[in-house]
Every structure is written in structure tokens, then in C-alpha cells.
VEXDREN-2710 file (C-alpha; in Angstrom, 1 decimal):
% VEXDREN-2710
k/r/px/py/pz
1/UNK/10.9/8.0/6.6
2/UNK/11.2/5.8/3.9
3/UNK/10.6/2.1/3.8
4/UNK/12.3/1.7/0.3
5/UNK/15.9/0.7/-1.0
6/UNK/17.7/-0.5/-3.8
7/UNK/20.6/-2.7/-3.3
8/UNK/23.6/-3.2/-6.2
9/UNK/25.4/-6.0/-7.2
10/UNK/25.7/-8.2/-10.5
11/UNK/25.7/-11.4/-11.4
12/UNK/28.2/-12.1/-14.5
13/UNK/27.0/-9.1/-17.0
14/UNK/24.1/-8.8/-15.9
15/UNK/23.3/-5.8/-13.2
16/UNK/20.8/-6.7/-10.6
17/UNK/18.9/-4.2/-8.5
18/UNK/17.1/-5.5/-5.2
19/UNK/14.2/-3.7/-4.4
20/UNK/13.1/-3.8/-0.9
21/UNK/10.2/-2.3/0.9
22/UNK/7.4/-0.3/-0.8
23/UNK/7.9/1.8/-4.0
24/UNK/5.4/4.4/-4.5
25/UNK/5.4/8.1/-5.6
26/UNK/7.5/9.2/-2.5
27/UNK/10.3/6.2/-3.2
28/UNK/10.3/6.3/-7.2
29/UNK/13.2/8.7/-7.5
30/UNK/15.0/6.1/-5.8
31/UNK/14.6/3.4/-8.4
32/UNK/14.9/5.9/-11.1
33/UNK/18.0/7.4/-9.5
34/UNK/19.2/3.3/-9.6
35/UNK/18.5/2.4/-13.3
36/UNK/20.4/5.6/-14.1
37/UNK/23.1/4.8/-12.1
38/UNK/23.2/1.2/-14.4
39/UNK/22.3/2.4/-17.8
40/UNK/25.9/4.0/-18.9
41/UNK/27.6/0.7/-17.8
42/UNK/25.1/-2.5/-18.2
43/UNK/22.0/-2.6/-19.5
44/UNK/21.0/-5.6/-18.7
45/UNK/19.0/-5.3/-15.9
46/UNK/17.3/-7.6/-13.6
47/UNK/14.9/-6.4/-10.8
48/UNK/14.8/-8.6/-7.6
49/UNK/11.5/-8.3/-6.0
50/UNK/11.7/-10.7/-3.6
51/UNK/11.6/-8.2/-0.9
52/UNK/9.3/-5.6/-2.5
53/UNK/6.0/-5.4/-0.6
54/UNK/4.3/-2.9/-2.6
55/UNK/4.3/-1.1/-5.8
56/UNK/1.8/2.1/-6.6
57/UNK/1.3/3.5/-10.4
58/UNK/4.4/5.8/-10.3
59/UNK/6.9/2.4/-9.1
60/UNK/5.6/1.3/-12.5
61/UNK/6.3/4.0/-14.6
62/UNK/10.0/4.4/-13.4
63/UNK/9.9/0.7/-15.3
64/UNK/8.3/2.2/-18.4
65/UNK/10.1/5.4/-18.9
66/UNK/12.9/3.3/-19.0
67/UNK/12.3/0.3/-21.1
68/UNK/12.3/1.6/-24.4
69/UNK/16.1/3.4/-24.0
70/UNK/17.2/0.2/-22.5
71/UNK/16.0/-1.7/-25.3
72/UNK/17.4/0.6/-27.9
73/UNK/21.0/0.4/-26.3
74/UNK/20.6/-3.5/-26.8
75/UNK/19.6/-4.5/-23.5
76/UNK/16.6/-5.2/-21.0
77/UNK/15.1/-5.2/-18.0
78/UNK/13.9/-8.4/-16.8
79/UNK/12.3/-8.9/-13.6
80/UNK/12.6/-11.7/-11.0
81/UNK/10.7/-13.3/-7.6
82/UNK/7.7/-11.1/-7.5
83/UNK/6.0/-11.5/-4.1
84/UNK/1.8/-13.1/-5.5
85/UNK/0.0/-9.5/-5.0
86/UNK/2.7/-7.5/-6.5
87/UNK/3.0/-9.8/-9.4
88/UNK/-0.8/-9.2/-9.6
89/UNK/-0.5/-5.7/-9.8
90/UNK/2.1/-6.1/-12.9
91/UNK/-0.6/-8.7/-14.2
92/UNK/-3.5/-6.4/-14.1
93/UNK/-2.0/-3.8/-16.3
94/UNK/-0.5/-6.4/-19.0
95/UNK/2.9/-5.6/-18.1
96/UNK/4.0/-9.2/-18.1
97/UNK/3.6/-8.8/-22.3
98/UNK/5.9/-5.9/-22.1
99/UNK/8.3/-7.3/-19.6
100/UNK/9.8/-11.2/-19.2
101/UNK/8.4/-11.7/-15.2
102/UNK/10.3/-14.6/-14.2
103/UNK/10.3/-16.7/-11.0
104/UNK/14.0/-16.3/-10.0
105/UNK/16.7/-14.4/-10.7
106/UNK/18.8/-17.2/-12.1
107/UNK/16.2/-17.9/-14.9
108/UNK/16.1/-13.8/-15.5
109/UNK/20.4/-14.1/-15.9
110/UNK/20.1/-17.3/-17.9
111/UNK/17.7/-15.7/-20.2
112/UNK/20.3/-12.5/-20.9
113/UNK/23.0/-15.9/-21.2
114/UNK/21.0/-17.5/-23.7
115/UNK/20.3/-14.7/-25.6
116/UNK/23.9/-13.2/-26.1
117/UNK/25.0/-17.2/-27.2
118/UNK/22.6/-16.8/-30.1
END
């Protein structure tokens, strides 16, 4: 059984997926499936991990095989409230120079605020 999910909701523009539990090779079709599901719509993304206890190499490629498309459509994928050890797991492979990590979720919608007002 799986101890993943992705919740839905948004926040002004802005689509925000909850991650909650562990996301690994078994559960990344799951957050693949989700930033799919969000692309044709919004893409302007921010990841919740408040609630995400884990993260394995194949959670973090869902993030990368899906940056660069995001980008080119005009948006991004920001990511918010990283538990400390899964935030070090991010940190270790330099993807907080590849990604804006921020500490909430208001400062990741803020940031896609500011930068549509410029």
C-alpha cells in the first residue's frame, strides 16, 4: 500500500500540489500523473512539502523532467515548507540553484505575484 498522495487546490493563479507521505520509485507516477494533470491549465506550480517525509532519486526526477517544459510555457515550479532532511536531500544535489526552495507557500505565490506585476 502506498504511503503517498497529492492533494489539489490553488491559490489565486497559482496551482498548488500537497505532497504527503513518501515519494519514491513506487509513488513517482503519482506526482508525475499530478503535474500533468496541471500543466494544460497553470503552470505555475508550487509544491507543498510540509507533509512529505521522504523523497528517493526518482521523486526528484519527476521535478526535473518537468522543469524545463514548464519553463518554456512561461511558468515554474516553485517549492515550499520542506521538512530539514528532505530539504537536505534537495540541497545535496544543488537543486536549490535550479529551483526557488522557499519556507512557505505564501512567499512561493508571492514570488509568481511579483513576477507577473513586473
Amino acid at each position: 500500500m502506498s504511503n503517498f498522495s497529492v492533494g489539489f487546490r490553488t491559490s489565486g493563479s497559482v496551482q498548488v500540489l500537497e505532497l504527503n507521505g513518501e515519494l519514491d520509485a513506487h509513488t513517482a507516477s503519482e506526482l508525475e500523473a499530478a503535474i500533468q494533470k496541471c500543466i494544460p491549465s497553470s503552470v505555475r506550480i508550487v509544491i507543498n512539502g510540509q507533509n512529505l517525509q521522504y523523497i528517493s532519486s526518482a521523486g526528484l526526477g519527476v521535478f526535473m523532467a518537468y522543469i524545463e517544459d514548464v519553463r518554456e510555457q512561461g511558468g515554474d515550479i516553485k517549492i515550499a515548507e520542506l521538512q530539514p532532511r528532505v530539504f537536505n536531500v534537495f540541497d545535496l544535489l544543488g537543486f536549490p540553484m535550479l529551483f526557488d526552495i522557499v519556507d512557505s507557500e505564501a512567499d512561493a505565490v508571492a514570488r509568481f505575484e511579483t513576477a507577473s506585476s513586473q
